[in-house]
N, C-alpha and C positions, 0 to 999 in steps of 0.2 A: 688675577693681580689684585693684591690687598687696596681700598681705595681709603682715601680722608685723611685725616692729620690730627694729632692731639695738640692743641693750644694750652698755654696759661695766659688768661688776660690779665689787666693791668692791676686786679682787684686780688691778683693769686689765685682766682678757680681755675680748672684744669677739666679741660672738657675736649670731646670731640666733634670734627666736623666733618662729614663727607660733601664736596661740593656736584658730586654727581656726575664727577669725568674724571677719570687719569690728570687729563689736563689743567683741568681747574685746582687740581689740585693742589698740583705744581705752582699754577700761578700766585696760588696764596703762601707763596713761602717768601712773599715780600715784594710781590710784584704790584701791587695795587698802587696807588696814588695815595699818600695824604688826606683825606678827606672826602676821599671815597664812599665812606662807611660812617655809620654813625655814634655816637660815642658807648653803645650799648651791644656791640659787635663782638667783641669780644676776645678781639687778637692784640696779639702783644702792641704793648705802647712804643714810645721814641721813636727810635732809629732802627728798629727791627729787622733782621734779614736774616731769610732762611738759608741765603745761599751767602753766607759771608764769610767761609772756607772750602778748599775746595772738597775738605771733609765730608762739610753738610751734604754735597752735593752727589759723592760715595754714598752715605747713608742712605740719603734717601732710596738713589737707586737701587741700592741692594736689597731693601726691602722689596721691594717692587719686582725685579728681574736677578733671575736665577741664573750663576755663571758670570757674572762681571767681572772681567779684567785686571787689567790695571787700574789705579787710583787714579781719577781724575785729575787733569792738569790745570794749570792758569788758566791756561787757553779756553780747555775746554768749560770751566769754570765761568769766562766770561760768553762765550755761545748758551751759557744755559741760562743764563741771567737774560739776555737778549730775547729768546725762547720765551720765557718767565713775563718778561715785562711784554711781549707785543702777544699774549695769549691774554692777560690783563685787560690792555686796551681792549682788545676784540670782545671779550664778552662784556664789559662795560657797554658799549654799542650796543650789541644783543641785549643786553637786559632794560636798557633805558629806548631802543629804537631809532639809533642814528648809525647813518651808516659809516661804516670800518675807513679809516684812511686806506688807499691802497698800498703807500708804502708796508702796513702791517699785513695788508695779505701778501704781498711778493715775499716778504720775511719770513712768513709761515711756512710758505708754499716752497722757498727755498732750503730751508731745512728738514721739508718732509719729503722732499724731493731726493735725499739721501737714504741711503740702505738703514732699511729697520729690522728692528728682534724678525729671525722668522719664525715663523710660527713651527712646530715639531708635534709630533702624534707620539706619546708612551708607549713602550711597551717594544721597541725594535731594538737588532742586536750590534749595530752598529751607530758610532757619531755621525752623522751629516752636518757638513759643514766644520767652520771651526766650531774649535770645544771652549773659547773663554767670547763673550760677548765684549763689544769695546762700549766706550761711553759715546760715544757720535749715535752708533747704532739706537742706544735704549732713547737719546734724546729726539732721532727719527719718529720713534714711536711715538714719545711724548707728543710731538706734532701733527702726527697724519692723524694721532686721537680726535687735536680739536679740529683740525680741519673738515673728519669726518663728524663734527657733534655742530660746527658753524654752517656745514654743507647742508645741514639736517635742521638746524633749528631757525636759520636764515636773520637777519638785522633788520628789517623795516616790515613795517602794513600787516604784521599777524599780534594781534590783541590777543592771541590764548600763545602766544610764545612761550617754548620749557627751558627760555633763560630768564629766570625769572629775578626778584629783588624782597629777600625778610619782609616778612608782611608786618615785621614789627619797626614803626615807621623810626626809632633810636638805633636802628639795627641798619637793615639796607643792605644784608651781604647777597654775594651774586650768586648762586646754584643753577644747575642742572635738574631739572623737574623729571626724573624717569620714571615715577609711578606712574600705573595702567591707566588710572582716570587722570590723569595731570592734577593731582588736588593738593600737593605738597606747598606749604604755605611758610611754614616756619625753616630756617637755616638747619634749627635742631631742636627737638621737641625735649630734649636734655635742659634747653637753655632757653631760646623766645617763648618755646611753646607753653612750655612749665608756666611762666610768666605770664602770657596770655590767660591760664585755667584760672592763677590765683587772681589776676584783675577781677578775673567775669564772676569768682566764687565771694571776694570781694563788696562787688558791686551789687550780688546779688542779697547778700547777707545787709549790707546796707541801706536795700531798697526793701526790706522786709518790716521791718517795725512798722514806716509811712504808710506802707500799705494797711497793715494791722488798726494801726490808728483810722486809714479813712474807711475803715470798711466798720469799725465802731462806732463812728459818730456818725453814719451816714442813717438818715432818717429810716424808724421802720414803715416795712408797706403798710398801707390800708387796709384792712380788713374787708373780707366780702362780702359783698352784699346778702342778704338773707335771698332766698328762693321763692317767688311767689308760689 
């Protein structure tokens, strides 16, 4: 399954961002809070929403799962926003280390608790199962993703947690840390991390003359002493 999203932020750049879950992914399509994030984040400004037809909400999943059905409805439209905003909250918890309201785990747990994608092996010469996937099922999935990524990363008392928060402190978006060493630091080395190279190349370039200077003016040594 294809993961991340292409953003334009407020400035007109167009960049991408994988947040490191199916889930997470989904939750940034306007699930976040107001002030979440810092003003160097990078997602659209205003009133933004990813899911603000039931369009959006086809697109995505069709990128995603192969064989979708019918076009989503109202209905389902407003189940996925639901989905959306209480996977938000939950890693917000996980990234900062407080713990989950439980109304947002019964909500999780109540829509992954419904029939998901099943999984299918290539290569056989008949369909199992039905042949059009519905939209309830691929937003099952969407669910038991994070539940299986909250069950595994946990909200409180672990200091190396892989939900982590942009190490760039204008930034602050939420990710999934799934590299081997957990050493993933920047959102997207497209976009904080770039910025980070040119501070430090920067900084380094500006701390270069001072040093040049004190190392000129700085007294020559002593000469040594002859050898008896």
């Amino acid at each position: 399954m294809p993961q991340g999203n292409w953003f334009r932020s407020e400035t007109g750049t167009r960049w991408f961002f994988d947040a490191g879950a199916a889930s997470l992914d989904f939750a940034y399509l306007g699930g976040f809070p107001a002030g979440a994030f810092g003003p160097a984040s990078g997602l659209p400004g205003g009133n933004w929403d990813g899911l603000l037809l039931a369009a959006d909400l086809g697109d995505w999943l069709s990128e995603r799962y192969d064989g979708l059905g019918a076009a989503p409805t109202d209905r389902e439209l407003l189940d996925a926003r639901s989905i959306r905003d209480t996977i938000a909250r939950l890693a917000l918890c996980s990234a900062d280390g407080h713990a989950p309201d439980s109304r947002d785990v019964d909500m999780l747990n109540l829509y992954a608790a419904t029939p998901d994608v099943p999984p299918s092996l290539a290569g056989g010469s008949r369909q199992a199962g039905a042949g059009r996937l519905r939209v309830g099922q691929a937003m099952s999935s969407v669910a038991r993703d994070a539940v299986t990524l909250f069950s595994a990363v946990g909200f409180l008392g672990d200091a190396e947690r892989r939900i982590k928060r942009c190490a760039a402190p204008d930034c602050g978006l939420v990710f999934h840390d799934d590299s081997r060493a957990g050493s993933r630091r920047w959102c997207s080395m497209q976009k904080c991390g770039n910025r980070a190279k040119v501070r430090a190349h920067r900084a380094r370039a500006a701390s270069a003359p001072a040093a040049a200077a004190a190392a000129a003016s700085a007294p020559a040594p002593a000469p040594a002493s002859p050898a008896d």
